[in-house]
Structure formats: structure tokens, C-alpha cells
PDB file of N, CA, C and O in Angstrom:
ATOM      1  N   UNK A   1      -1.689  -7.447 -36.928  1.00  0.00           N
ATOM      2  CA  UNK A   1      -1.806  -6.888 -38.260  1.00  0.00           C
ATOM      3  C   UNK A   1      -3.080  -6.056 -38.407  1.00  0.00           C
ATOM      4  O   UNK A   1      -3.063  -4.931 -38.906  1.00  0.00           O
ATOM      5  N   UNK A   2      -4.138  -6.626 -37.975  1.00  0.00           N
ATOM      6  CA  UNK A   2      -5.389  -6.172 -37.799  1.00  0.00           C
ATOM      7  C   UNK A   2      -5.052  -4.534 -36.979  1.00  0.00           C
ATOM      8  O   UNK A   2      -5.912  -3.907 -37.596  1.00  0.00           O
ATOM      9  N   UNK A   3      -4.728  -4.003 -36.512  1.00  0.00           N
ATOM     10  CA  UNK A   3      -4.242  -2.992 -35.560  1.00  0.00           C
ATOM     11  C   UNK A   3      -3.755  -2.040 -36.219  1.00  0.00           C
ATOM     12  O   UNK A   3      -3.976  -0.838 -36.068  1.00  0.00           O
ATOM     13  N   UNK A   4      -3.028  -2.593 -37.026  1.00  0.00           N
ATOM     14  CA  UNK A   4      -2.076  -1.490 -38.358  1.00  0.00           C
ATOM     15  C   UNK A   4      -2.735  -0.639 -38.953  1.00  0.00           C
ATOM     16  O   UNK A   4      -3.928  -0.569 -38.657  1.00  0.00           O
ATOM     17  N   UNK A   5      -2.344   0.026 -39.694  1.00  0.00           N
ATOM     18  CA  UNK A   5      -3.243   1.054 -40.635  1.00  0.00           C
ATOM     19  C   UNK A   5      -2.639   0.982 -41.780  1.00  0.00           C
ATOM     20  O   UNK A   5      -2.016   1.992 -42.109  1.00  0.00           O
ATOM     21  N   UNK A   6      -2.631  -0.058 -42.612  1.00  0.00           N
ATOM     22  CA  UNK A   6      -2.332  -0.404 -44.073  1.00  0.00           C
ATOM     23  C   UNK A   6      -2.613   0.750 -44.873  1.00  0.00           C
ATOM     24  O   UNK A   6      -1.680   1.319 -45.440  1.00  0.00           O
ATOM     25  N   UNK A   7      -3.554   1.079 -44.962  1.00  0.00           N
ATOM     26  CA  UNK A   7      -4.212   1.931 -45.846  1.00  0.00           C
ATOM     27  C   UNK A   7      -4.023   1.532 -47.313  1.00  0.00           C
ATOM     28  O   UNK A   7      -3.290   2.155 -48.080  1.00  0.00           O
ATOM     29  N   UNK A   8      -4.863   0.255 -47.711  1.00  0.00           N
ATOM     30  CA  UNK A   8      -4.300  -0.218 -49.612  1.00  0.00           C
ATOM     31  C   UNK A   8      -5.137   1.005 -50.201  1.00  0.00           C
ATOM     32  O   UNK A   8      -6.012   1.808 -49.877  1.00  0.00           O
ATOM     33  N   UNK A   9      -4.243   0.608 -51.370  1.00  0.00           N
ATOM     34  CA  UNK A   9      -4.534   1.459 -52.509  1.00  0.00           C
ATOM     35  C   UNK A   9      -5.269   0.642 -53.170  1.00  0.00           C
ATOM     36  O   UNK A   9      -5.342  -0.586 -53.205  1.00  0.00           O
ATOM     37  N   UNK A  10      -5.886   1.606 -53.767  1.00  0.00           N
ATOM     38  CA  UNK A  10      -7.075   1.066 -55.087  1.00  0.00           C
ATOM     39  C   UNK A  10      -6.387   0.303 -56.387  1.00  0.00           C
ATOM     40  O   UNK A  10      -5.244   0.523 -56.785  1.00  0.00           O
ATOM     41  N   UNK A  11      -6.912  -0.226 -56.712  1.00  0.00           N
ATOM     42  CA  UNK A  11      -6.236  -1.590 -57.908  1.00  0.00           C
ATOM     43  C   UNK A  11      -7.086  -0.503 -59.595  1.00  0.00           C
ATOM     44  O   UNK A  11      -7.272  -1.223 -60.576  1.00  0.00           O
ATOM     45  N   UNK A  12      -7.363   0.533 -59.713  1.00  0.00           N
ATOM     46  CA  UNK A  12      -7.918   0.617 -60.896  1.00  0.00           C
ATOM     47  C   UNK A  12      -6.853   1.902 -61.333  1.00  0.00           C
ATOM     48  O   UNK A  12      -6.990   2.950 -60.703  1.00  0.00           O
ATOM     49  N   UNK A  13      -5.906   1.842 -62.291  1.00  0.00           N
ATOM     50  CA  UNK A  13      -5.395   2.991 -62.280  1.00  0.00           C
ATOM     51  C   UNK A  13      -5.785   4.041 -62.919  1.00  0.00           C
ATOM     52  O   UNK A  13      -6.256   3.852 -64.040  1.00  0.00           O
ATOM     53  N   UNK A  14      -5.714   5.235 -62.471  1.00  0.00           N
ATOM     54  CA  UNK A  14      -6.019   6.488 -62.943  1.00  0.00           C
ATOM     55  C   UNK A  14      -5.159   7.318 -63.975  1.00  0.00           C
ATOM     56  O   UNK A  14      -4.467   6.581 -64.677  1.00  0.00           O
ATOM     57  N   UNK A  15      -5.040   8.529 -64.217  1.00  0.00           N
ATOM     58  CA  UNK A  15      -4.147   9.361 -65.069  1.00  0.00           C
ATOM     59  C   UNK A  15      -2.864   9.064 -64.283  1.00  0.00           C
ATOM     60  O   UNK A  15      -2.054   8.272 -64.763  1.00  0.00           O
ATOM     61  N   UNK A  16      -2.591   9.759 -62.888  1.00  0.00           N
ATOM     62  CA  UNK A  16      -1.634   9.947 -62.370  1.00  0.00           C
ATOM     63  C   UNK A  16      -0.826   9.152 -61.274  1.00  0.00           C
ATOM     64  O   UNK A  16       0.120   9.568 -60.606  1.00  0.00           O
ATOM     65  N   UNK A  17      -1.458   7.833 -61.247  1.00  0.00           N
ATOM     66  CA  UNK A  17      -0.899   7.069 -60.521  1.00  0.00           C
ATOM     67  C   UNK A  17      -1.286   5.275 -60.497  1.00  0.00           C
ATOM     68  O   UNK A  17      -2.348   4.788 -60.884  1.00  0.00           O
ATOM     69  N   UNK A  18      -0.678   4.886 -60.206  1.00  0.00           N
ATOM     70  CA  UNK A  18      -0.606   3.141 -60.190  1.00  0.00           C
ATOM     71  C   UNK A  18      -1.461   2.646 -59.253  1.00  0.00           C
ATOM     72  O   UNK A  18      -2.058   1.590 -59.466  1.00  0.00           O
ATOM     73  N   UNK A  19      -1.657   3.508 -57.843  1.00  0.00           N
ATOM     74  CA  UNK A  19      -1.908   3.470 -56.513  1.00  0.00           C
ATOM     75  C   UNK A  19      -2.886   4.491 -56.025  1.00  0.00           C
ATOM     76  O   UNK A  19      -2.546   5.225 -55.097  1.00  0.00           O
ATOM     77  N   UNK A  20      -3.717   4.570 -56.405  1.00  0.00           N
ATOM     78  CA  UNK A  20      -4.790   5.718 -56.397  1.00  0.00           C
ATOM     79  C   UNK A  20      -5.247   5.734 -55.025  1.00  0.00           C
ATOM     80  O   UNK A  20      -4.977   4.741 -54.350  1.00  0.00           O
ATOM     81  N   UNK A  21      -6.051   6.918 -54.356  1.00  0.00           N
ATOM     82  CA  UNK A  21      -6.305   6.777 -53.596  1.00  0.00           C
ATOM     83  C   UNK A  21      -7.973   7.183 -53.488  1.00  0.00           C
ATOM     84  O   UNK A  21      -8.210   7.545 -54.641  1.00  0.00           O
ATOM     85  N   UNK A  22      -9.017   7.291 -52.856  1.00  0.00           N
ATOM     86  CA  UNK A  22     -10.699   7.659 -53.163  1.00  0.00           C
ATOM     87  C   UNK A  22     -10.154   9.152 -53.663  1.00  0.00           C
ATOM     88  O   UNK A  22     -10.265   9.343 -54.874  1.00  0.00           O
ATOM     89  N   UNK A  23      -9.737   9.932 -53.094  1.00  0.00           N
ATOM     90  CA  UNK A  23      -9.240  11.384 -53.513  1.00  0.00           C
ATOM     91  C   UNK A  23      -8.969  10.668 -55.049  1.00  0.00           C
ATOM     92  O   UNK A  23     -10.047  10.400 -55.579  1.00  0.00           O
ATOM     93  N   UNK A  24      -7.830  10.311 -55.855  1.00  0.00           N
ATOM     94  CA  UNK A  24      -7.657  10.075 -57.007  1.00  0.00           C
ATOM     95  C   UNK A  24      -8.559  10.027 -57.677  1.00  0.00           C
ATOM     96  O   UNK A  24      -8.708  10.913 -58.518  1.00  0.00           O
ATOM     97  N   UNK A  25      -9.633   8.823 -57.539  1.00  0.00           N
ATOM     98  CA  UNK A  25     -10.516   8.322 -57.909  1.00  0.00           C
ATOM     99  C   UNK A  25     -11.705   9.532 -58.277  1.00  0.00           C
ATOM    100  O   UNK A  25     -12.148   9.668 -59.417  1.00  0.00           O
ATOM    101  N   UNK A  26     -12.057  10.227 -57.318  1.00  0.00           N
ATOM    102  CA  UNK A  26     -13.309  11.476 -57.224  1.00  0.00           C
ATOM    103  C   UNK A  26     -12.406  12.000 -58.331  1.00  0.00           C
ATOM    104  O   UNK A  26     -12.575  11.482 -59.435  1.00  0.00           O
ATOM    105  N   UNK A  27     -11.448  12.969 -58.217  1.00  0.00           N
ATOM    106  CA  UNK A  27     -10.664  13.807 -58.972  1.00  0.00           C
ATOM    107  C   UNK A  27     -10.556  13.517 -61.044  1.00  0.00           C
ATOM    108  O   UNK A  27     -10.506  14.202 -62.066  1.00  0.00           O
ATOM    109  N   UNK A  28     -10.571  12.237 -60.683  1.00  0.00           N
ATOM    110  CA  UNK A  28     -10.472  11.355 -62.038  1.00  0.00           C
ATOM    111  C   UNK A  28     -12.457  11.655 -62.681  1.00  0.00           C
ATOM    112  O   UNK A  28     -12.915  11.992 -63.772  1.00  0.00           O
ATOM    113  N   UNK A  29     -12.999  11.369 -61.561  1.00  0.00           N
ATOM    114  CA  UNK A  29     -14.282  11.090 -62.209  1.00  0.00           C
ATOM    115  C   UNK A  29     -14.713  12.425 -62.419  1.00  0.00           C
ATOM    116  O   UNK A  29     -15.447  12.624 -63.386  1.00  0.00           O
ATOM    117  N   UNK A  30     -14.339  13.536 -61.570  1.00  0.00           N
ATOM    118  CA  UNK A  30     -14.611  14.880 -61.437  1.00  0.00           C
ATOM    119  C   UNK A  30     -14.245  15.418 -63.396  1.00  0.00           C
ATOM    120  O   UNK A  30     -14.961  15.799 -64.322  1.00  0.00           O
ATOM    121  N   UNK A  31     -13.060  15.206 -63.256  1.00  0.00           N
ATOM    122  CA  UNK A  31     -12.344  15.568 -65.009  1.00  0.00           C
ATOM    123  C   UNK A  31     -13.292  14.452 -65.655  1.00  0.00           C
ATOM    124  O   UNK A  31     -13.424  14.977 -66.761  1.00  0.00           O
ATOM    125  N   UNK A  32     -13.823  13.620 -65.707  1.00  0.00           N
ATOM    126  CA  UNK A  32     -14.128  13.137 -66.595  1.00  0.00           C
ATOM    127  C   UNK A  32     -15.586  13.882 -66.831  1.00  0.00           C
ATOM    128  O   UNK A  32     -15.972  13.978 -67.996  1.00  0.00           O
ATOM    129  N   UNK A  33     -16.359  14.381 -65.831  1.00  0.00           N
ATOM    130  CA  UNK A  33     -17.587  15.066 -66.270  1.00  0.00           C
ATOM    131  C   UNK A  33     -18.478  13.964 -65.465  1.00  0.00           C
ATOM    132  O   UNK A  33     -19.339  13.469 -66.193  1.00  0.00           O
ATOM    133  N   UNK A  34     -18.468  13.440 -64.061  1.00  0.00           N
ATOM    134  CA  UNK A  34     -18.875  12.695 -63.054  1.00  0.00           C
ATOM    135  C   UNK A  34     -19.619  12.841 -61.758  1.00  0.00           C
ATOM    136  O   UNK A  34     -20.402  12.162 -61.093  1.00  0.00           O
ATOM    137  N   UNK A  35     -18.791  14.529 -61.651  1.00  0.00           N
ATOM    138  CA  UNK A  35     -19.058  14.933 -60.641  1.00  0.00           C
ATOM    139  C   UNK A  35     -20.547  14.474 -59.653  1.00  0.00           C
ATOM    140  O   UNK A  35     -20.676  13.998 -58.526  1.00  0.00           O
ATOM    141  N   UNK A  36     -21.403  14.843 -60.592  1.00  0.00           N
ATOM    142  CA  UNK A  36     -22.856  14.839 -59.892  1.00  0.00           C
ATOM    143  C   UNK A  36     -22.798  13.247 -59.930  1.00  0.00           C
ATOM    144  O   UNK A  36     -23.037  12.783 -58.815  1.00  0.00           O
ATOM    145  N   UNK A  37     -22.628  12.592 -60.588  1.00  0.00           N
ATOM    146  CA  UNK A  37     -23.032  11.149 -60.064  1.00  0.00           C
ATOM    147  C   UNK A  37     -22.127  10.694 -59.042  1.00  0.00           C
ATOM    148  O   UNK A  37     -22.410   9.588 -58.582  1.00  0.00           O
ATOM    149  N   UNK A  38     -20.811  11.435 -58.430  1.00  0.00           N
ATOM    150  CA  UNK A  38     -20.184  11.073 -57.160  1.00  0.00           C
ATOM    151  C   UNK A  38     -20.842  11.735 -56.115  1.00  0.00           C
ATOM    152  O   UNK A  38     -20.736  11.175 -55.024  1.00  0.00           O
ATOM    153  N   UNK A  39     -21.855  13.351 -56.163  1.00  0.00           N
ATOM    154  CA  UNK A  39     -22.639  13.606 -55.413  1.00  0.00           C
ATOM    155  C   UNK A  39     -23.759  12.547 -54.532  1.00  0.00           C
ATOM    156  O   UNK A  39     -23.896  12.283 -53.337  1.00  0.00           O
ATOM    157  N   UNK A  40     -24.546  12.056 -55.955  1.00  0.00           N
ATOM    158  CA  UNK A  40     -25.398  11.189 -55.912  1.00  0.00           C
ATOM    159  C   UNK A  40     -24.763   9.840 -55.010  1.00  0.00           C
ATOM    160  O   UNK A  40     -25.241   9.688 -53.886  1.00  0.00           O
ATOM    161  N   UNK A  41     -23.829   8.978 -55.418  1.00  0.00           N
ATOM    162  CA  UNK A  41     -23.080   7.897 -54.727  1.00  0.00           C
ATOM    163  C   UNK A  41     -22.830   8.206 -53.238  1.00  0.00           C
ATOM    164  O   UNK A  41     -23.146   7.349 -52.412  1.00  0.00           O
ATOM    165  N   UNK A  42     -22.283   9.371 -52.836  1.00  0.00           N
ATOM    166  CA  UNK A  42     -21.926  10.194 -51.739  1.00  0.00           C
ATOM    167  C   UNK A  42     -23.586   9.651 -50.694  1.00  0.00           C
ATOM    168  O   UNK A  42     -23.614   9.004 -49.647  1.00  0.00           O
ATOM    169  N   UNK A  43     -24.430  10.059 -51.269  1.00  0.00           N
ATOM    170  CA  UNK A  43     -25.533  10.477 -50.357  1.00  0.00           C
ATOM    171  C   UNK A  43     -26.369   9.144 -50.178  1.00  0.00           C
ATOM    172  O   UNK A  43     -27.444   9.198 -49.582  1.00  0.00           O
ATOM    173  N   UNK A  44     -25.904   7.984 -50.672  1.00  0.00           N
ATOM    174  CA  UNK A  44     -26.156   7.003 -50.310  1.00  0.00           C
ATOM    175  C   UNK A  44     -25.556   5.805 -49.776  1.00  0.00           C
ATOM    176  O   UNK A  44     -25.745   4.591 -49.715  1.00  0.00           O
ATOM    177  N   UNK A  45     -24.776   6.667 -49.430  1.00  0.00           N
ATOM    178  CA  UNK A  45     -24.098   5.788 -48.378  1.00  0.00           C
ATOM    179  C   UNK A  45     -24.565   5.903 -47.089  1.00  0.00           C
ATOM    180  O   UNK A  45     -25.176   6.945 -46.852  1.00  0.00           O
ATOM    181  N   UNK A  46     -24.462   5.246 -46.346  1.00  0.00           N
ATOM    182  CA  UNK A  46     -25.389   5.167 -45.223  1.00  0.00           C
ATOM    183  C   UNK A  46     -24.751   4.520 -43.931  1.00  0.00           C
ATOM    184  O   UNK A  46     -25.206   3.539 -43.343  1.00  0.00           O
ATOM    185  N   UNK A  47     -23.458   5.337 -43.538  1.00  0.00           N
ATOM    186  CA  UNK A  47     -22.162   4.404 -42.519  1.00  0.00           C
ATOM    187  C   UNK A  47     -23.158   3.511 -41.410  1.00  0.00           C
ATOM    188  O   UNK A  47     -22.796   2.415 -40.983  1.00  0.00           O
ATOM    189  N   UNK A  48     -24.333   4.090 -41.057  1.00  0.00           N
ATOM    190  CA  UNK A  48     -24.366   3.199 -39.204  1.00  0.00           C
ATOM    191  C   UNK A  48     -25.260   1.928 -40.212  1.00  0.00           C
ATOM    192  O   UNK A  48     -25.138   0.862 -39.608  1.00  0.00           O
ATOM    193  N   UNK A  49     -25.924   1.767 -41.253  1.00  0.00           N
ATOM    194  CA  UNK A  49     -26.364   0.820 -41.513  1.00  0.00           C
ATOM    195  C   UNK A  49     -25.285  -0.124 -42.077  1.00  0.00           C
ATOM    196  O   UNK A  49     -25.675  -1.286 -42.189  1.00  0.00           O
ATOM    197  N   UNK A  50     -23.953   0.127 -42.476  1.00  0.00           N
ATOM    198  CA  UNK A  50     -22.650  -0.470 -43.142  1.00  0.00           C
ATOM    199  C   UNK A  50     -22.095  -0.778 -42.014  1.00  0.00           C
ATOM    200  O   UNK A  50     -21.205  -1.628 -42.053  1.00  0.00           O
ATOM    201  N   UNK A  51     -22.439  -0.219 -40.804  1.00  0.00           N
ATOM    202  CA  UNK A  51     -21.346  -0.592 -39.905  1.00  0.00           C
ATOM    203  C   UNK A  51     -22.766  -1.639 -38.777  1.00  0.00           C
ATOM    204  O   UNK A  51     -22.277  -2.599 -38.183  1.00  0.00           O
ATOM    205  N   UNK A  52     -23.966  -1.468 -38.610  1.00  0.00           N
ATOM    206  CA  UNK A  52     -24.512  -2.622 -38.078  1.00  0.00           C
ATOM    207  C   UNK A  52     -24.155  -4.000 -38.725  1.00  0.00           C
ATOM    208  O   UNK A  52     -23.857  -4.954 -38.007  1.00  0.00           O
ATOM    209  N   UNK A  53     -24.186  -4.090 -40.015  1.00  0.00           N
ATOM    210  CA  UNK A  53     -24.435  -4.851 -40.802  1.00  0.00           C
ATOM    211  C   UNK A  53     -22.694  -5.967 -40.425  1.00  0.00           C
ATOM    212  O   UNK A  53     -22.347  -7.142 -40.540  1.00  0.00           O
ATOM    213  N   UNK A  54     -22.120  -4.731 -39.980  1.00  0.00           N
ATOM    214  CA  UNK A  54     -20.580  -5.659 -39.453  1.00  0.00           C
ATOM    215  C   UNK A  54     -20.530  -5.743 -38.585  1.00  0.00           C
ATOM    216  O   UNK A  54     -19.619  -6.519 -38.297  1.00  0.00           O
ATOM    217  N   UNK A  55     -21.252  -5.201 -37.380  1.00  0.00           N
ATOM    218  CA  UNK A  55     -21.635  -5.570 -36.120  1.00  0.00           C
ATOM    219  C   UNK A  55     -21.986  -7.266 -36.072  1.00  0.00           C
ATOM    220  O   UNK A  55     -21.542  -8.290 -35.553  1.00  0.00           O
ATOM    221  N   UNK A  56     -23.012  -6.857 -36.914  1.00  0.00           N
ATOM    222  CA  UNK A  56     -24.087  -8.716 -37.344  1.00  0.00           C
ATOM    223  C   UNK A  56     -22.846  -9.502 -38.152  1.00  0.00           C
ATOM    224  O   UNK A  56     -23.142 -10.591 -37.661  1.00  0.00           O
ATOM    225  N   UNK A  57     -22.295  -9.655 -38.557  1.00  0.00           N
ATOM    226  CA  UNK A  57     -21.564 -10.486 -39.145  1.00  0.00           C
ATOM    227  C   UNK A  57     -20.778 -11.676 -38.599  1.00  0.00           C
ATOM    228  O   UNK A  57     -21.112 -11.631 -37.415  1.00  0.00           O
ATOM    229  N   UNK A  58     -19.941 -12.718 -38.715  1.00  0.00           N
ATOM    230  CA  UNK A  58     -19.276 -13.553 -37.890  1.00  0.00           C
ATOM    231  C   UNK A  58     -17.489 -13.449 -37.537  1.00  0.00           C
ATOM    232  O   UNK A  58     -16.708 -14.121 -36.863  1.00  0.00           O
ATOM    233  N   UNK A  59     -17.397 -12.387 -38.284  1.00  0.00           N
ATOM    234  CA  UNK A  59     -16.094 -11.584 -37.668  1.00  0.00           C
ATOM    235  C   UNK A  59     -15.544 -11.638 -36.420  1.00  0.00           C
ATOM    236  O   UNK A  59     -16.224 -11.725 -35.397  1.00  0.00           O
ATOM    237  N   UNK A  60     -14.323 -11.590 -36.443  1.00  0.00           N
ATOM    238  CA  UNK A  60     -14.057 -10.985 -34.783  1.00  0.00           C
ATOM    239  C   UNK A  60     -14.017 -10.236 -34.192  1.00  0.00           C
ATOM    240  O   UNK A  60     -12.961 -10.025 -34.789  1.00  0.00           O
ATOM    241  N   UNK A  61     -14.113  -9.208 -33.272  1.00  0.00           N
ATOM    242  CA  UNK A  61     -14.223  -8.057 -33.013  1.00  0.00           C
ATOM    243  C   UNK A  61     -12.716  -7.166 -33.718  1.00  0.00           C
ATOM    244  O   UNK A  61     -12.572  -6.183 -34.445  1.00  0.00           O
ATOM    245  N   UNK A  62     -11.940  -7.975 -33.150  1.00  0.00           N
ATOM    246  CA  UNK A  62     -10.927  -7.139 -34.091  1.00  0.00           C
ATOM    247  C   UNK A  62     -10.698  -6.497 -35.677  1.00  0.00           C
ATOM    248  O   UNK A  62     -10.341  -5.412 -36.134  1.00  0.00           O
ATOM    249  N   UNK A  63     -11.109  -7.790 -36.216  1.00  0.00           N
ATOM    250  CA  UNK A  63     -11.657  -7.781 -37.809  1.00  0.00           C
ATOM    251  C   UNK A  63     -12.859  -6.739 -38.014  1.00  0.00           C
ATOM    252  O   UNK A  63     -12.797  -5.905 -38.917  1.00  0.00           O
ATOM    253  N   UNK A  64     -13.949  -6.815 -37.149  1.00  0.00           N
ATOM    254  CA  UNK A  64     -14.707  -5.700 -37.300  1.00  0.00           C
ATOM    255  C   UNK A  64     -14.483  -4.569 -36.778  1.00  0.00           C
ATOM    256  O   UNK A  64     -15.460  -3.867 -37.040  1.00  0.00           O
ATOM    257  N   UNK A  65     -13.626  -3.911 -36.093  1.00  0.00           N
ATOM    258  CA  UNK A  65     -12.657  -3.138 -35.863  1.00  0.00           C
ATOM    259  C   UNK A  65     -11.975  -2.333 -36.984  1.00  0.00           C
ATOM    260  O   UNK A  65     -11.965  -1.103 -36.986  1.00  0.00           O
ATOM    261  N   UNK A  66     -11.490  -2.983 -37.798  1.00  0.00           N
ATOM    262  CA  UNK A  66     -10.527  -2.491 -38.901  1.00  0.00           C
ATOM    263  C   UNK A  66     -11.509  -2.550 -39.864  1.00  0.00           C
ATOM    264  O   UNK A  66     -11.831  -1.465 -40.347  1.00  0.00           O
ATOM    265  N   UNK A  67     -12.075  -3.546 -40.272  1.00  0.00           N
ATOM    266  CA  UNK A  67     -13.035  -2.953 -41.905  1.00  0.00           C
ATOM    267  C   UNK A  67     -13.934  -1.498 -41.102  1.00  0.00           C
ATOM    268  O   UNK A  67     -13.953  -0.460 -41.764  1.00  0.00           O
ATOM    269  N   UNK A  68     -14.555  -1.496 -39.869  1.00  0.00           N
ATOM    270  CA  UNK A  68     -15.077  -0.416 -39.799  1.00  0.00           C
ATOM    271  C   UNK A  68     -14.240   1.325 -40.124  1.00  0.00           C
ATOM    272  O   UNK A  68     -14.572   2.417 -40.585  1.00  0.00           O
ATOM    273  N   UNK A  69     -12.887   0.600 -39.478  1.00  0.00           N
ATOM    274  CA  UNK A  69     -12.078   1.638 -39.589  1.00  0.00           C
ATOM    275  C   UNK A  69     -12.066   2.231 -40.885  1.00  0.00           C
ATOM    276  O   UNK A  69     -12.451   3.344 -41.243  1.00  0.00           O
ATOM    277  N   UNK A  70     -11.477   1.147 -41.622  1.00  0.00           N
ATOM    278  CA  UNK A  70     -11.182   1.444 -43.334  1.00  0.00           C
ATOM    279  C   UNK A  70     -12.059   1.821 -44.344  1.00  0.00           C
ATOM    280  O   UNK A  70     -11.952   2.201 -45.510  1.00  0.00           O
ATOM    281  N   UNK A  71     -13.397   1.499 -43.170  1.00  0.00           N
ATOM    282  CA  UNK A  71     -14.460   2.012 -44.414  1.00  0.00           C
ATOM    283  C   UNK A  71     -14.831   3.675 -44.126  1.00  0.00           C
ATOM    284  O   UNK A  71     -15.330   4.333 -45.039  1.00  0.00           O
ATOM    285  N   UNK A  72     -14.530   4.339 -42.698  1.00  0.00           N
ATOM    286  CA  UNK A  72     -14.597   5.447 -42.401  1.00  0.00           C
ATOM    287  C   UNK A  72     -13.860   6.417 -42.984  1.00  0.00           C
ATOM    288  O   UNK A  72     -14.265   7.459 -43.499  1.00  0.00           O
ATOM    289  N   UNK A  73     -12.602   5.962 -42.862  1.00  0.00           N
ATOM    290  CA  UNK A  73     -11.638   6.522 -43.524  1.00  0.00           C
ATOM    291  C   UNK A  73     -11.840   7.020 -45.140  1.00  0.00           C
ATOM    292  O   UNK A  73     -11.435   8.041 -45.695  1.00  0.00           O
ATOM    293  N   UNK A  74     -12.461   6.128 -45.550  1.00  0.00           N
ATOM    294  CA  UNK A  74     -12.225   5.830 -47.115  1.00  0.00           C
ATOM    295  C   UNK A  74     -13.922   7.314 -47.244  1.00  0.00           C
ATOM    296  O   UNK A  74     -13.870   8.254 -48.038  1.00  0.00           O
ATOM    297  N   UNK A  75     -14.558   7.191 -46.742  1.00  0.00           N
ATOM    298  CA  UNK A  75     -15.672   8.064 -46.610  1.00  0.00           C
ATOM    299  C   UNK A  75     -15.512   8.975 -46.367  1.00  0.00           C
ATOM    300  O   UNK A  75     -16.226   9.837 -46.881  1.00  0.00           O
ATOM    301  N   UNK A  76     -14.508   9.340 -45.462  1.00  0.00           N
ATOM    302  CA  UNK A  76     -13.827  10.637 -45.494  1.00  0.00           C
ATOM    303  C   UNK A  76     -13.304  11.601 -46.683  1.00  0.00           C
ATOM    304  O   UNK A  76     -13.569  12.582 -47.377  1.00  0.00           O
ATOM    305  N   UNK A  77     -12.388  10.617 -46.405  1.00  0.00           N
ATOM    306  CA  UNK A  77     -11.762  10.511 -48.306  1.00  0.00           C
ATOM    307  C   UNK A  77     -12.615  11.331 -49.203  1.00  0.00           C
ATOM    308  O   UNK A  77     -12.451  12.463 -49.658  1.00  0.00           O
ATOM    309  N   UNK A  78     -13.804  10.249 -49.368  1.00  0.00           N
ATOM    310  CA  UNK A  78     -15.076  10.908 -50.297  1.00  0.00           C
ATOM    311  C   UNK A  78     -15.086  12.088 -50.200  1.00  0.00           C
ATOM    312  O   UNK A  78     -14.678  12.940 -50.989  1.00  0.00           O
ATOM    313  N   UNK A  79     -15.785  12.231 -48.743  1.00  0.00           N
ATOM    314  CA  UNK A  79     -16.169  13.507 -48.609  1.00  0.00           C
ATOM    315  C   UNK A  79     -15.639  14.439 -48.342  1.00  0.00           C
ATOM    316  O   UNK A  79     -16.331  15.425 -48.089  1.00  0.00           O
ATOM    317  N   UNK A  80     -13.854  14.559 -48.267  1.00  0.00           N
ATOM    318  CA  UNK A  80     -13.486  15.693 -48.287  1.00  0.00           C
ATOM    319  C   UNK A  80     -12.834  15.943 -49.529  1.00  0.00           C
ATOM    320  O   UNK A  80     -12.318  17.061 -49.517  1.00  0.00           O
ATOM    321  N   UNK A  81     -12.640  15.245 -50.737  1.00  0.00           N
ATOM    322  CA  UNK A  81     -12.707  14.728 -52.283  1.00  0.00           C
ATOM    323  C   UNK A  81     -13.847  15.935 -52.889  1.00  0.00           C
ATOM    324  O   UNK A  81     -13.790  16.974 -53.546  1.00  0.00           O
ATOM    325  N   UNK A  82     -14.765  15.192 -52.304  1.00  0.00           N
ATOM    326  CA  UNK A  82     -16.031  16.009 -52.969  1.00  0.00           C
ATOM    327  C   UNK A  82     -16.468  17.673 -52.738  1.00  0.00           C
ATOM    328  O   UNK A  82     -17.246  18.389 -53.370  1.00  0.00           O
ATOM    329  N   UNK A  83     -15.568  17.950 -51.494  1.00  0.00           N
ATOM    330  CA  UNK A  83     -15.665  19.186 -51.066  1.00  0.00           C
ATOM    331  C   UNK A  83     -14.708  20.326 -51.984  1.00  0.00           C
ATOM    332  O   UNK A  83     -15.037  21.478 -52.265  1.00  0.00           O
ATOM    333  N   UNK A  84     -13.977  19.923 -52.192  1.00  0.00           N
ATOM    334  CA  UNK A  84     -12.793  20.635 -53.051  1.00  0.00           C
ATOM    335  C   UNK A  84     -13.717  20.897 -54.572  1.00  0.00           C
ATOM    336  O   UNK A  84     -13.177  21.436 -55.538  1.00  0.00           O
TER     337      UNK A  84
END
């Protein structure tokens, strides 16, 4: 299961969907007049210190495998969200 690529959806709904995705989410905050504080959020994120930090953890490699995955992904997301 760990191997899969689930990809969940976000639990907060937006204008246009039940199942939002980080794209939704930016887009939503963008119309709402957000923008710069998703800039700001953006630039503090900090992946190799998010992803040591799951290195260090008591996970299994597999498990740390996939949250690393899902959290890359989802950063992507962001940042190609924020590019548009």
C-alpha cells in the first residue's frame, strides 16, 4: 500500500470542489486576496530539513519513503500553483 500513489485529497472544501487539491487550495486563497501570504508560506518551507527530520524518526523505511514522497509532491503542487 505504502508503494501506491494515493494521492488524498484535502478535507477543507473550497468553491469548486469536495476534494481539493494544494492547486485548489492556492487558487481559493489567491481569489480570496492571499496571494502574498501563500508567497510568504511558500518560502518557508524548507524540504531537506522536513525530510531529515523523517530520516530521524522511528518509521520504516518504506513509510518514510511515501510521506517523503507525498510531501514533495504536494510542494510541487505549491509551487507550480503559485507560478500561474
Amino acid at each position: 500500500m505504502l508503494k501506491a500513489n494515493f494521492n488524498p485529497a484535502g478535507k477543507i472544501h473550497v468553491h469548486h470542489t469536495n476534494a481539493p487539491s494544494m492547486t485548489d487550495y492556492v487558487l481559493e486563497l489567491k481569489k480570496l486576496g492571499y496571494e502574498k501570504e501563500c508567497g510568504h508560506f511558500y518560502k518557508k518551507i524548507k524540504l531537506p530539513e522536513i525530510e531529515t527530520l523523517i530520516d530521524a524518526s522511528f518509521c520504516s523505511p518504506l513509510m518514510k519513503a511515501a510521506i517523503k514522497k507525498l510531501i514533495q509532491q504536494r510542494f510541487k503542487e505549491l509551487e507550480n500553483a503559485l507560478s500561474t
